[in-house]
C-alpha positions in Angstrom: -32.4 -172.0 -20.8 -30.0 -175.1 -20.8 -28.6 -176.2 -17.5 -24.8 -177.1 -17.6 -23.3 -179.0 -15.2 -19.1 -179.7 -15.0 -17.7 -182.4 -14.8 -14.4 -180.6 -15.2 -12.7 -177.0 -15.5 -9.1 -176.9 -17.1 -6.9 -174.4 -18.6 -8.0 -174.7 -22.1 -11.0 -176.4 -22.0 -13.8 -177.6 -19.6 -16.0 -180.4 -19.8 -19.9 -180.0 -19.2 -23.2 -182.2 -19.1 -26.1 -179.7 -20.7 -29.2 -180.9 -19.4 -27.9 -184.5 -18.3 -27.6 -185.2 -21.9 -25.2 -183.1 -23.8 -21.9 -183.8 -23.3 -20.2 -180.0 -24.2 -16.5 -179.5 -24.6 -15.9 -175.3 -23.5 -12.4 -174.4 -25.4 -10.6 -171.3 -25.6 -10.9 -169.9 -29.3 -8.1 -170.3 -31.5 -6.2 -168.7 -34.5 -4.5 -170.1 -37.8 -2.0 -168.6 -40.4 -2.2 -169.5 -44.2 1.3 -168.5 -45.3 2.6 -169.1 -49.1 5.4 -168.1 -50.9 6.3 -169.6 -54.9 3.5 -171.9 -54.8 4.5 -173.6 -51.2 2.7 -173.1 -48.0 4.3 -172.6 -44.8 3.8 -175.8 -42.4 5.2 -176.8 -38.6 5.8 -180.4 -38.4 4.6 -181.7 -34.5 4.4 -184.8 -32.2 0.8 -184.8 -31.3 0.1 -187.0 -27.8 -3.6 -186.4 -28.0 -3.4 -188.6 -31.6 0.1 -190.0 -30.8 1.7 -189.0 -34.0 3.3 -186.0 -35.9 1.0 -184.1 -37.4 1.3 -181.5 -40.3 -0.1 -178.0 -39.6 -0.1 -174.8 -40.6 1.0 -172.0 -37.7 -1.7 -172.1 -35.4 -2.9 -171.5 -31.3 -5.2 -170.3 -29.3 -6.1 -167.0 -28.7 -5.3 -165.5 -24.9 -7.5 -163.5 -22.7 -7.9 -159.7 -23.7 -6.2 -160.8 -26.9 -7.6 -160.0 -30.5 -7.6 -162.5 -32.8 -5.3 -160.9 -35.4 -3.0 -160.1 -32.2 -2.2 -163.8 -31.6 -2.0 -164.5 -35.2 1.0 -162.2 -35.1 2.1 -164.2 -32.2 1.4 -167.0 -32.9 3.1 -166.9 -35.9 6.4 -165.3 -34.7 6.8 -168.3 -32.1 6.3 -171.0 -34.0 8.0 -169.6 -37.4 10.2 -167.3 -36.6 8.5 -164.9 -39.0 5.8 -162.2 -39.3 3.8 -160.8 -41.8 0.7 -158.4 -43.4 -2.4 -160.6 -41.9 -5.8 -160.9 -43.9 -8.8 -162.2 -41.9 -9.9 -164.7 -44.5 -12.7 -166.6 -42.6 -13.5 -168.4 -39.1 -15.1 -172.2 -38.6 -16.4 -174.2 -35.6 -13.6 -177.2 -35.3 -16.2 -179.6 -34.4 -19.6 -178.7 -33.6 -20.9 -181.8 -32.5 -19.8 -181.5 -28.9 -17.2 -178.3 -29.0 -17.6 -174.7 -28.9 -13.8 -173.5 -30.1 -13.8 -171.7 -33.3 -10.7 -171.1 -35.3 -10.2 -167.8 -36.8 -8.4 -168.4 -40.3 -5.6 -165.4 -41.5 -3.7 -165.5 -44.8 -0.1 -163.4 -44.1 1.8 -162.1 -46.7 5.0 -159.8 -47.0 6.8 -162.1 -45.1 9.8 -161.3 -43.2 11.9 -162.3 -40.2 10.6 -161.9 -36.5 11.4 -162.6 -33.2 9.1 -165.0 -31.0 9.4 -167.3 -27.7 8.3 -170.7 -28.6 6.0 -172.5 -25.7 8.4 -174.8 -23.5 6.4 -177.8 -24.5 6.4 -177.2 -28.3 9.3 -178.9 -30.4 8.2 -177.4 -33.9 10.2 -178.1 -37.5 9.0 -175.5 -40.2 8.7 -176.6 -43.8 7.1 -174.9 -47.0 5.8 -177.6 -48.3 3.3 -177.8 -51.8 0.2 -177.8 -50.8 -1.2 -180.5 -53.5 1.6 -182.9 -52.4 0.6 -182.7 -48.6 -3.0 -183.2 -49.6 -2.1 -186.5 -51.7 -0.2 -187.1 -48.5 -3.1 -187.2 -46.4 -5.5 -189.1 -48.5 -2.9 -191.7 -48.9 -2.3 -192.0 -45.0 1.1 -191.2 -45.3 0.7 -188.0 -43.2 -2.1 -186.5 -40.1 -2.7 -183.2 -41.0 -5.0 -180.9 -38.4 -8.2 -179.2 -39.2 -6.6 -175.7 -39.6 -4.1 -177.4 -42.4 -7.0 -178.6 -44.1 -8.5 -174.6 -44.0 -5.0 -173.6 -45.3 -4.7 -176.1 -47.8 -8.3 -175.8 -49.1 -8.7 -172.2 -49.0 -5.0 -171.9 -50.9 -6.5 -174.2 -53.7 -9.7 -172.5 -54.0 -8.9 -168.7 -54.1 -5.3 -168.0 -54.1 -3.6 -171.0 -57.0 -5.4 -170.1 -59.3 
């Protein structure tokens, strides 16, 4: 059995050394929401500090203690959009293997209609549908950072849903 030592134990995350070789990043698991409407796909524009920059995302967080994963999609949603919606567990992924445990939970919402959520205090969010081609091209021409759930989003859109 591996033998973890931490270096540090935070709020989202902790930091461990697994048999004084493994450096292992514990985070909390988190959600994302693939939202579309007329060929667009639902995006929150954000400053970033751990990259310094804005970044382009689609609705996303982590998911709380005692709370389902389709629960704080709902939330999650709500907060940062303003809007709710019929979810669809699509898939889930680990964000980065290598050194990280977190894995992101991927939901497609549909029926889209107006909610009521409390955005976080620290979280100064602009919401654009935005085609999902464009921000790609965006991206590849470093014009944009998009996160790892965006790329899901994007991706997934592409794949099953455009065509």
């Amino acid at each position: 059995m591996a033998n973890r030592r931490y270096l540090y134990r935070g709020r989202i995350l902790n930091l461990a050394l697994e048999d004084e070789k493994y450096e292992i990043v514990e985070h909390k698991h988190a959600i994302c929401v693939m939202a579309e409407r007329e060929g667009k796909l639902l995006f929150v524009r954000q400053y970033r500090p751990a990259v310094a920059s804005e970044t382009l995302e689609i609705p996303a967080g982590l998911i709380e203690d005692g709370e389902e994963p389709a629960e704080a999609a709902q939330r999650e949603l709500a907060e940062e959009t303003q809007l709710e919606g019929d979810l669809e567990y699509l898939t889930a992924f680990y964000v980065s293997p290598g050194f990280c445990d977190e894995k992101l939970h991927v939901f497609r919402a549909t029926n889209l209609r107006q909610a009521h959520g409390t955005p976080d205090d620290d979280e100064h969010i602009t919401v654009e549908w935005l085609e999902p081609e464009w921000v790609l091209q965006q991206a590849r021409d470093g014009k944009v950072q998009i996160s790892a759930s965006a790329m899901a989003g994007i991706l997934w859109y592409l794949a099953y849903v455009a065509h």
